[in-house]
N, C-alpha and C positions, 0 to 999 in steps of 0.2 A: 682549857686552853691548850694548844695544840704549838708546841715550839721543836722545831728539828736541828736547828743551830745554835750551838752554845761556844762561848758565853750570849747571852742574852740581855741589853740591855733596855730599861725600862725608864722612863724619867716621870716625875712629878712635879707640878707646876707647886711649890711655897708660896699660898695667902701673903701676901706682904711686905714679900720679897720679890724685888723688879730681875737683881742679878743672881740668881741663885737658885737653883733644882734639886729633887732628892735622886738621888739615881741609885737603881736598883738592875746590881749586875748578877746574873744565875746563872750559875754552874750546874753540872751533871757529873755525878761521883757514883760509876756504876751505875746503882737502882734508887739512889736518892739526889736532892738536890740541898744545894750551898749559896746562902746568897749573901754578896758585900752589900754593906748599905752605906751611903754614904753622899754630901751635899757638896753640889759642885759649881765653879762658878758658869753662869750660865755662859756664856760667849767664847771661853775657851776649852771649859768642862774638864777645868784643873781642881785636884780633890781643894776642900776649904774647909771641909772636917769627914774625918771619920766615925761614921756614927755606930756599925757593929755588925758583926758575921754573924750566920746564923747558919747550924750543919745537920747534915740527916735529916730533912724534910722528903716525906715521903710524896708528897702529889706538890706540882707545878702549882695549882692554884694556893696552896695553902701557903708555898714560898711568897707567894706576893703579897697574900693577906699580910702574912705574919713581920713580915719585912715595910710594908707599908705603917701595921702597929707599931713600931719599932723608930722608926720615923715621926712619929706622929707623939710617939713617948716622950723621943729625944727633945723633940722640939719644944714642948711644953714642957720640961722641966729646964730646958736651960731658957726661957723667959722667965722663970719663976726663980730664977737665982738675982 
């Protein structure tokens, strides 16, 4: 994936959730990439949780895998609380 303006934002549609997105913001630090992760509400895309940075990713696609994992962690483990 090819991005020339950073930050960069990404959002994910949440299974289940009518008002609420995962949103994934990427950075460029020098020769790597930073990405916040975080779930926001959808209409005014105000943070509603903070789910986790991730730093020194070397390639753009592996920032959104890795950050999509990460989302997908969080989410399942705070159902299971």
């Amino acid at each position: 994936m090819k991005i020339n303006e950073f930050p960069a934002e990404f959002f994910v549609k949440l299974e289940g959730q009518d008002f609420l997105l995962g949103r994934l913001c990427i950075n460029k630090m020098n020769s790597s990439f930073w990405v916040e992760i975080d779930i926001v509400q959808k209409e005014s895309k105000k943070i509603w949780a903070h789910v986790s940075d991730l730093y020194g990713i070397n390639e753009i696609d592996e920032a959104i895998d890795r950050s999509v994992q990460a989302l997908a962690d969080y989410l399942r483990d705070s159902s299971n609380k």
